[in-house]
C-alpha positions in Angstrom: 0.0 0.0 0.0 1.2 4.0 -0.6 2.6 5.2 2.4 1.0 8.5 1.6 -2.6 6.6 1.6 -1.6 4.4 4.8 -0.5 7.8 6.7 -4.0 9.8 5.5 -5.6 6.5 7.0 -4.1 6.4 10.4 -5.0 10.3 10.6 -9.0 9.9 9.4 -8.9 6.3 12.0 -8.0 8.9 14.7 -11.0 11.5 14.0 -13.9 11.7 16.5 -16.6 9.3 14.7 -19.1 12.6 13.9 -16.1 14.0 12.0 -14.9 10.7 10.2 -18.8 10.3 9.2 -18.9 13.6 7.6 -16.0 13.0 5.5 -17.0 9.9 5.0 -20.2 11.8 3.3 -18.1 14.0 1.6 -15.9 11.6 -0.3 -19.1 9.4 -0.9 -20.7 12.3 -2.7 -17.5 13.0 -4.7 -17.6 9.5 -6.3 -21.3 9.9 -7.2 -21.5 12.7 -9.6 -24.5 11.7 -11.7 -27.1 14.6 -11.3 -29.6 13.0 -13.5 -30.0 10.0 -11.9 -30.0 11.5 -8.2 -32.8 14.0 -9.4 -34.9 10.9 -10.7 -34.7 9.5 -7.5 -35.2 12.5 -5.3 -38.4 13.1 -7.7 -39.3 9.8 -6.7 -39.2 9.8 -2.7 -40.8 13.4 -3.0 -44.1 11.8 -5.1 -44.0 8.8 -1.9 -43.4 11.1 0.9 -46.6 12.9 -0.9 -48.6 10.1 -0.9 -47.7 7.3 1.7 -50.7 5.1 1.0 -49.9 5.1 -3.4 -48.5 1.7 -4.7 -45.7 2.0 -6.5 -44.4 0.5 -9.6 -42.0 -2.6 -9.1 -38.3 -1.9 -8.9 -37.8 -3.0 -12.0 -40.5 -1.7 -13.6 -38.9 1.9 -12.0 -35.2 1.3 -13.4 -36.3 0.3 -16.7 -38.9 3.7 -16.7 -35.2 5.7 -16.0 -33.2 4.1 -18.6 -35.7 5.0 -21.0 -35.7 8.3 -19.9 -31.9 8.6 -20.3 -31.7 7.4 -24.0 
């Protein structure tokens, strides 16, 4: 392993957990950089937190609905 990466380890291992968690968010969000998609989803929890009681379309049913939408 890179000495550089085993030192940045020890010093993120010795963060108080609230801290490690937030850069743990941080570097989670830098690796997911597809806006289109996240938007597609938030639009989806927003219609169910609208309407708890609504049944929803299967899983699949919802991916295939966003690939189409893609192209």
């Amino acid at each position: 392993m890179d000495t550089t990466f085993e030192t940045l380890e020890a010093q993120v291992l010795k963060l108080p957990p609230a801290q490690r968690a937030k850069l743990l968010d941080r570097v989670v969000a830098s690796l997911d950089a597809d806006l289109v998609r996240d938007a597609a989803w938030d639009a989806v929890a927003a219609r169910r937190d609208a309407d708890p009681d609504t049944e929803f379309e299967s899983l699949d049913d919802a991916l295939a609905g966003l690939r189409n939408e893609r192209g």
